[in-house]
C-alpha positions as CSV (number, residue, x, y, z in Angstrom):
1,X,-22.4,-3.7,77.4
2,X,-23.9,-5.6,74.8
3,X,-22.8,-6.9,71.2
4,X,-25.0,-4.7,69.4
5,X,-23.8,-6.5,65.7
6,X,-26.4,-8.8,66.6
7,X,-29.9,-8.5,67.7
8,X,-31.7,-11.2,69.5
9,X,-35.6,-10.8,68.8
10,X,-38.0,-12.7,70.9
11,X,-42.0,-12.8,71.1
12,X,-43.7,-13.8,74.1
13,X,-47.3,-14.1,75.3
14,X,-49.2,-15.6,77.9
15,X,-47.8,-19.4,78.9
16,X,-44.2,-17.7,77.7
17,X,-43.0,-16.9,81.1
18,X,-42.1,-20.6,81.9
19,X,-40.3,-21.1,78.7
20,X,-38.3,-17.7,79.5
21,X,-36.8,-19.0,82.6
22,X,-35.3,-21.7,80.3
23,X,-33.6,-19.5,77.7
24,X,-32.9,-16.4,79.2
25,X,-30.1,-17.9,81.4
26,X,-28.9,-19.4,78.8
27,X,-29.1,-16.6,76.5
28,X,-27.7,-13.7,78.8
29,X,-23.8,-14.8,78.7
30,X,-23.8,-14.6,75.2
31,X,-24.3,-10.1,75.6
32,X,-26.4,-9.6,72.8
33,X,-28.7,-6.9,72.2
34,X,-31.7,-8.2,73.1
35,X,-35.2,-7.6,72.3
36,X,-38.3,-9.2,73.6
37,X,-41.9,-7.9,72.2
38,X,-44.6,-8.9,75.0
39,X,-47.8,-10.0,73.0
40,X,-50.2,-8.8,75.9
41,X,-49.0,-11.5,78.3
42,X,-50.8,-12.1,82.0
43,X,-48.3,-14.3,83.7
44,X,-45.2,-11.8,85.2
45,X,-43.0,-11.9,82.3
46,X,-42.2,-8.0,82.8
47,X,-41.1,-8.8,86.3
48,X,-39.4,-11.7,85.4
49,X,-37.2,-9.6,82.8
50,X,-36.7,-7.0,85.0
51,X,-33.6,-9.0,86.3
52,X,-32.3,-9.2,82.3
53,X,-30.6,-6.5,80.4
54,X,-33.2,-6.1,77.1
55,X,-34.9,-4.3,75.1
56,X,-38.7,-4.7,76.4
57,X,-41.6,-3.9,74.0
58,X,-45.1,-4.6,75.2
59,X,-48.5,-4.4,73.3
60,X,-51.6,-4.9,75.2
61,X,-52.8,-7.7,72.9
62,X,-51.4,-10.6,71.1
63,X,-50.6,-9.4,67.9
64,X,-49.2,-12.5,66.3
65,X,-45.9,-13.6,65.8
66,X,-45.1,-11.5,62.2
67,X,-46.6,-8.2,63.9
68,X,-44.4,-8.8,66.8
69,X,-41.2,-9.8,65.1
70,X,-41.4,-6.8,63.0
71,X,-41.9,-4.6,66.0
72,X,-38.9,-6.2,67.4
73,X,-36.9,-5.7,64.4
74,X,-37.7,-1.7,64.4
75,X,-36.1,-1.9,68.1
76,X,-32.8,-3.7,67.3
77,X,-29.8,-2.1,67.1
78,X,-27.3,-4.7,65.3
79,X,-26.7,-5.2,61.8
80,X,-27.7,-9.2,61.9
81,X,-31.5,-10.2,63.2
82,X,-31.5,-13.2,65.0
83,X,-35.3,-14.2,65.1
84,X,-35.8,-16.7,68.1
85,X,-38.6,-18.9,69.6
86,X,-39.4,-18.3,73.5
87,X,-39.4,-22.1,73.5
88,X,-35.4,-22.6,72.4
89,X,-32.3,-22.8,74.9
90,X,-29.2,-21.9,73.6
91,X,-25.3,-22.8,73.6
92,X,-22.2,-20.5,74.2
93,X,-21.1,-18.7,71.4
94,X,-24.5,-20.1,68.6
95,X,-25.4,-16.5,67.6
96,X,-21.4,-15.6,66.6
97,X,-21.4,-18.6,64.7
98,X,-24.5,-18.6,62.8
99,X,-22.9,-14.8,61.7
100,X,-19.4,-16.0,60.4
101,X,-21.6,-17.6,57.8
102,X,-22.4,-14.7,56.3
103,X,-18.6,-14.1,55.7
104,X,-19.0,-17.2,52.9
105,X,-20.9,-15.7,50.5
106,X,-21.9,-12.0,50.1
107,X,-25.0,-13.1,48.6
108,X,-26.2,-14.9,51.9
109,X,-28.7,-13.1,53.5
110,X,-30.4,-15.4,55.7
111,X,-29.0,-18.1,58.0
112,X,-30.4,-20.9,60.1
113,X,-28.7,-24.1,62.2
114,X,-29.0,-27.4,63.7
115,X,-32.0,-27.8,66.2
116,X,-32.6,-30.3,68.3
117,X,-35.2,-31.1,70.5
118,X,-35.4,-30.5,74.5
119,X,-36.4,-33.5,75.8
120,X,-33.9,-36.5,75.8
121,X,-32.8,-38.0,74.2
122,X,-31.8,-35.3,71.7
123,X,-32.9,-35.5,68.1
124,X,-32.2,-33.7,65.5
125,X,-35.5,-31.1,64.8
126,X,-34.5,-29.1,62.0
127,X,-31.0,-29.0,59.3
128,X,-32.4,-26.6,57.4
129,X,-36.2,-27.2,55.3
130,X,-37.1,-28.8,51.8
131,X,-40.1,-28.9,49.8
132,X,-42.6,-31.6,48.8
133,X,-43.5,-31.5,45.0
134,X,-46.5,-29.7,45.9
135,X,-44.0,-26.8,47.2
136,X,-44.8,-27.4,51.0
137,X,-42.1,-26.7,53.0
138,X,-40.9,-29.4,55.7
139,X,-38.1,-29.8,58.2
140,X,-35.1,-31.9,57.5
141,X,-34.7,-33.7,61.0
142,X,-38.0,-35.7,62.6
143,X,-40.2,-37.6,60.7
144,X,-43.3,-36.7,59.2
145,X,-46.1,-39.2,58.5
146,X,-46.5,-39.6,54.4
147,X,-43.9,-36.9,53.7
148,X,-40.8,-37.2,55.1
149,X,-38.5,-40.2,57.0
150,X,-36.3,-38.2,59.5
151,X,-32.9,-38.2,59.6
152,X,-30.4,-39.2,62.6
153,X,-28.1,-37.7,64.5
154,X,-25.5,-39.0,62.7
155,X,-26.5,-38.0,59.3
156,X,-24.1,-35.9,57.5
157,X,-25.8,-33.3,56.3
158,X,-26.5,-32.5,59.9
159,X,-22.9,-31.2,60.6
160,X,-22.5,-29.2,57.1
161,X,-22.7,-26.2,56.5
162,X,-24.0,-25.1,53.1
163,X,-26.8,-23.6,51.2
164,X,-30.8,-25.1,51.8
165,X,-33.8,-24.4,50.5
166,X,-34.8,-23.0,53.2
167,X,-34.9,-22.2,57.8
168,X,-37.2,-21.8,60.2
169,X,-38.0,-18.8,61.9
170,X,-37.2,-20.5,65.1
171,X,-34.1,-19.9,65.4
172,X,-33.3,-17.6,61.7
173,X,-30.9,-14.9,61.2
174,X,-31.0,-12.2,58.7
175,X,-29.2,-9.2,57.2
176,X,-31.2,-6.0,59.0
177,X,-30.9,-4.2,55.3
178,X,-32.3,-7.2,53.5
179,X,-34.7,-7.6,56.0
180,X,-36.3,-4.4,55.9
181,X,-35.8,-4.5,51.8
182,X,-38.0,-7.8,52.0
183,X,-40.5,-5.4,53.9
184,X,-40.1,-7.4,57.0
185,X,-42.4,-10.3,57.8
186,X,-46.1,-10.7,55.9
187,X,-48.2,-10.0,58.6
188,X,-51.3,-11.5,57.2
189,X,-50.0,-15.2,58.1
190,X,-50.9,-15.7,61.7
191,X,-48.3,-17.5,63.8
192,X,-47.5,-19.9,60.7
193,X,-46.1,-19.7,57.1
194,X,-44.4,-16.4,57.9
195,X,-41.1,-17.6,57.9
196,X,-41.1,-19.7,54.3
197,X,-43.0,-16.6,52.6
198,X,-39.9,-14.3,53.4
199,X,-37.1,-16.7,52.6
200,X,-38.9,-17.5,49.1
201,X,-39.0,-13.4,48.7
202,X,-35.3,-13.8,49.6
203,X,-34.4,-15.9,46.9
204,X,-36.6,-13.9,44.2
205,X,-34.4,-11.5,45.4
206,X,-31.3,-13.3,44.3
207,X,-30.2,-14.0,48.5
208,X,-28.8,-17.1,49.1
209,X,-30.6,-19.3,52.6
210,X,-27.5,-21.4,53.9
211,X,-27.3,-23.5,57.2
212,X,-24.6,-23.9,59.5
213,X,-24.9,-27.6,61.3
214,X,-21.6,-25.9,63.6
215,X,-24.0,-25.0,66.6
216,X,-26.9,-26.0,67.6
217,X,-29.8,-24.6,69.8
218,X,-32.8,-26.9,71.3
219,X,-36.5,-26.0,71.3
220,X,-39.6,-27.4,72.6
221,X,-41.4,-26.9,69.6
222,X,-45.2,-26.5,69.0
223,X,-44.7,-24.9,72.9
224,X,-47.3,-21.7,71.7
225,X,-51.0,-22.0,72.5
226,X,-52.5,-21.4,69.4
227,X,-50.0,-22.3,67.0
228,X,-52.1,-24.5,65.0
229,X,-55.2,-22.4,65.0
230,X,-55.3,-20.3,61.6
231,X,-52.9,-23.2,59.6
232,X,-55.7,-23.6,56.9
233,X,-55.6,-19.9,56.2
234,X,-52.0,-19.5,56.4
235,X,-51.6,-22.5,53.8
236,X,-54.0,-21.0,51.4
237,X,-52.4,-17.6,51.2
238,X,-49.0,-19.2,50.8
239,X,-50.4,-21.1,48.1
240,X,-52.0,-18.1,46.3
241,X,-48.7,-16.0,46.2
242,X,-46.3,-18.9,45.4
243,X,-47.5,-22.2,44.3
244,X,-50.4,-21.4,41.6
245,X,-48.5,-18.4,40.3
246,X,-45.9,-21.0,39.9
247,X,-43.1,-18.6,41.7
248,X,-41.9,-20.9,44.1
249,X,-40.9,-23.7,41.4
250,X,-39.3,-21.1,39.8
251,X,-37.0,-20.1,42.5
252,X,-36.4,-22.7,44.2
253,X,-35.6,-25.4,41.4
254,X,-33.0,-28.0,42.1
255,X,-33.4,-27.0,45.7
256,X,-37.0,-28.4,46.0
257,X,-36.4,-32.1,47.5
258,X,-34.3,-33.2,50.4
């Protein structure tokens, strides 16, 4: 019987199946309710999942990672969303953790933590995201030529747990009632973009984005085809709603830089 307080929703497509015989081991002790949105797949993923207790939901084209999310997020039965990459693997007990968070503050309403990356040696991938001056958000863990250093392992804000400008959608959880007050996921940003747009429509909303540096997942990162593909159009649509309006410096304030 699964925990059904939280909801675990993964999107898959074609290429997933080989990253879904990494997580799903990993992620089945943990008896969550679990949801996986197929995105028109061709490689045996249903087969594959047959052997996993989940929710399965399968469209017969990819519809993007926003589309799918919010299909998944109709499906799930908890009370916390946990939105979670295909290409992560996960530790005993991460999802319970990232939800005591919420127990800080009654204003939190979404919740990310430490990522590292797969391959070894580990590094640290993502402690939550900042913003350049020009309001573009970036993770705090590897560097990034001309805009951000990195940070090491041994970094402290790696292991704290406190409020951030901002998570990834790789590994994010969120309050199912704010979540479907936000309206769920734009689904005009194609695979990119998604994830910033609905924590900045967080904070208008006067919800708090903290990060928990407690647990830890990994993830293979940029391990979708296509990921890249429609960055230019994502980036100009984020910059329409929040940079030129000048909403996002209004909301996110001292919380811009790293």
């Amino acid at each position: 019987m699964s925990n059904s307080n939280i909801s675990v929703i993964i999107p898959t497509m074609t290429g997933g199946l080989s990253h879904l015989a990494g997580l799903m081991p990993t992620l089945a002790p943990e008896n969550l309710d679990v949801v996986i949105v197929d995105n028109g797949s061709r490689d045996g993923t249903t087969n594959f999942l047959s052997q996993y207790e989940c929710t399965l939901r399968i469209n017969k084209t990819n519809l993007g990672f926003s589309r799918a999310n919010n299909q998944g997020a109709k499906l799930a039965q908890g009370e916390y969303l946990l939105f979670l990459n295909n290409d992560t693997q996960v530790i005993h007990g991460f999802a319970e953790e990232m939800r005591r968070t919420f127990e800080l503050d009654p204003r939190i309403g979404i919740v990310g933590c430490l990522i590292y990356t797969m391959n070894l040696p580990r590094k640290v991938q993502h402690a939550g995201i900042c913003f350049t001056q020009d309001y573009v958000p970036y993770e705090l863990g590897l560097p990034i030529p001309s805009v951000a250093p990195g940070i090491l392992n041994n970094d402290p804000r790696v292991s704290m747990v406190h409020e951030v400008p901002a998570v990834t959608a790789a590994c994010m959880m969120v309050k199912k009632s704010v979540f479907e007050e936000l309206g769920g996921f734009d689904e005009a940003y194609i695979n990119g973009w998604e994830d910033t747009d609905l924590v900045l429509k967080a904070r208008e909303r006067g919800y708090k984005v903290w990060y928990t540096g407690k647990t830890y997942i990994t993830h293979k990162h940029f391990g979708s085809m296509g990921r890249m593909k429609y960055e230019g159009q994502n980036r100009n649509r984020y910059d329409e709603i929040w940079v030129n309006s000048g909403r996002a410096k209004k909301i996110l304030g001292e919380f811009r830089h790293a």
